[in-house]
N, C-alpha and C positions, 0 to 999 in steps of 0.2 A: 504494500500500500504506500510504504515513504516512499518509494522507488518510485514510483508511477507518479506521485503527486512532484516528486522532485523533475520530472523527465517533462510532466506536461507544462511545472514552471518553467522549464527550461526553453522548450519548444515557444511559447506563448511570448518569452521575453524577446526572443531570434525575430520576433516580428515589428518590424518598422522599430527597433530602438531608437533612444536617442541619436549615438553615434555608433557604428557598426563597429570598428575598433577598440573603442570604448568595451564594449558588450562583449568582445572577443577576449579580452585582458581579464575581464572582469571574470567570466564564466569559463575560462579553460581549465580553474582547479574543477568544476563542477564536470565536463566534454572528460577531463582525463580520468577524475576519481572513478564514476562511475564505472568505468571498464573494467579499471584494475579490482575496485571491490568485487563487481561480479567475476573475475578471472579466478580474486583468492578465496573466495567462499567455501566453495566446498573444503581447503586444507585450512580455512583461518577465519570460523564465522563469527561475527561480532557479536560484541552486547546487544541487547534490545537499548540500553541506554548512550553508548555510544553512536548505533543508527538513528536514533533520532537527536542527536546532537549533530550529525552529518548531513540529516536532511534539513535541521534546521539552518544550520550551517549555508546549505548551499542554496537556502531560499533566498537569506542575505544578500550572497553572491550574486546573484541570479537578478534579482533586484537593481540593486544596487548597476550591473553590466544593463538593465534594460534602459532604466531613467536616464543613470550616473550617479553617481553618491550624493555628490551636490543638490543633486534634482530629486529626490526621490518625495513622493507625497507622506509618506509617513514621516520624515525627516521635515519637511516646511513644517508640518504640521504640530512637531515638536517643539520648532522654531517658533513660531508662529505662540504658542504655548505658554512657552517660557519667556516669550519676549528674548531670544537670544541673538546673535547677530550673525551666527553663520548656523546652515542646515546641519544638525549634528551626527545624519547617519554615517558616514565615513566614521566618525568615531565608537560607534553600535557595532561596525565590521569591524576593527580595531581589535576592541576588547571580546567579540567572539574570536579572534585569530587567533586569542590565548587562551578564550574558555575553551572552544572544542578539539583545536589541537593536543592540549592536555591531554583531554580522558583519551585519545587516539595516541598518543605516545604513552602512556600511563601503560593501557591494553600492552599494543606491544612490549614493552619493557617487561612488565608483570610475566607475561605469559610467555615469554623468548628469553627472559637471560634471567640471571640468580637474585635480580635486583627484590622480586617479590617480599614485601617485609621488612627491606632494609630503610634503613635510615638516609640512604643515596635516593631513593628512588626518587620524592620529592622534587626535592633540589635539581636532577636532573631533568624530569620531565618540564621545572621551569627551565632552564638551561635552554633545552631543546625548543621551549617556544619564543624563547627569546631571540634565538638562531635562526628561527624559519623569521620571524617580526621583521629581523635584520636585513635578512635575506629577500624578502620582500620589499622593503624600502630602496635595497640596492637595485631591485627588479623595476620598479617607480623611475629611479633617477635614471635606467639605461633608458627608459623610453621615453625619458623626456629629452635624454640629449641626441636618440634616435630622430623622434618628431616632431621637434621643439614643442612652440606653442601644441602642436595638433594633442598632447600629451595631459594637458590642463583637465581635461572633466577624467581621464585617470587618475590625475595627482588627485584632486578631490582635495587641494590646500586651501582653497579658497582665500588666498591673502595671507593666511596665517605660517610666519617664518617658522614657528617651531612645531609646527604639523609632524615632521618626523618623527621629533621628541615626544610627542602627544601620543604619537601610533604608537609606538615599540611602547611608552608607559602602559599605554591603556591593554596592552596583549600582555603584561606581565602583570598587571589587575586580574584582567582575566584569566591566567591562569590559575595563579595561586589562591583565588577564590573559585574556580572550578574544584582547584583539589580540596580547598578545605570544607564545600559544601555538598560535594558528590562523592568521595574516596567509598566513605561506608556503604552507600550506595553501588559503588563500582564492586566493589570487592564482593558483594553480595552475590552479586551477576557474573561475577567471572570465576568465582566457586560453585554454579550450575553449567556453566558450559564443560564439555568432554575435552580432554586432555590432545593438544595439539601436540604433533611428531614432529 
């Protein structure tokens, strides 16, 4: 059912977006995940609370590639709201980059190496989304100095010089409160799943 729901977002967005490139940046984690999950299924199937962390994850996305961050109606509307002066969804994506990559690196770590239990585990899974946060930023800056301006509704900085600094803060918000409000949770669900080889 997420699958379907995440696929028909996807399709729905591909139609007359804002800017086509835009949409393409935006939704390729969303074109690539999908495959690979259904590729690893059968040797490595997920939580139920990790899939819908992914689906929610890539409604975001999906969004956010159809409007543009900037543009999105749930973001004006927040705007709009709060009386704030920049649309804040880019920052919503932000700090899911750290919520839901967490409990996906958590997964693997837990269940692929001896980290299960330890006192590392934590610590790294922030590490790791701090890495990917970083790593997306530098993905930001090669396409702005690929397409110049044409790169602006990707950046989704709206004016704001420390929009980087914002991002990567707000992914490591997100993580460390993904692990400290879902772990019990997670641990719950990955003590019913069958033992991966």
């Amino acid at each position: 059912m997420l699958l379907g729901l995440v696929l028909v977002a996807l399709v729905v967005s591909g139609v007359r977006p804002y800017d086509r490139l835009t949409w393409l940046l935006e939704t390729i984690w969303v074109i690539v995940g999908v495959p690979v999950l259904l590729l690893t299924w059968r040797r490595f199937p997920l939580t139920t609370l990790l899939c819908c962390l992914l689906a929610l994850h890539a409604l975001i996305l999906v969004a956010g590639g159809h409007w543009s961050y900037a543009r999105t109606p749930l973001g004006d509307w927040v705007r709009n709201l709060f009386d704030l002066s920049r649309n804040p969804y880019d920052r919503l994506g932000h700090f899911a980059q750290g919520f839901v990559p967490a409990v996906l690196v958590r997964e693997i770590l837990v269940r692929r190496s001896p980290l299960r239990g330890s006192r590392w585990l934590a610590p790294l899974v922030v590490c790791a989304c701090l890495a990917f946060s970083a790593f997306f930023e530098l993905i930001e800056w090669w396409a702005a100095l690929a397409s110049g301006s044409a790169a602006d509704d990707f950046l989704a900085t709206q004016g704001d010089v420390w929009d980087t600094q914002w991002d990567m803060f707000l992914a490591l918000v997100g993580a460390v409160a993904s692990l400290a409000l879902l772990s019990r949770l997670h641990d719950r669900e990955l003590s019913a799943l069958p033992p991966t080889g």
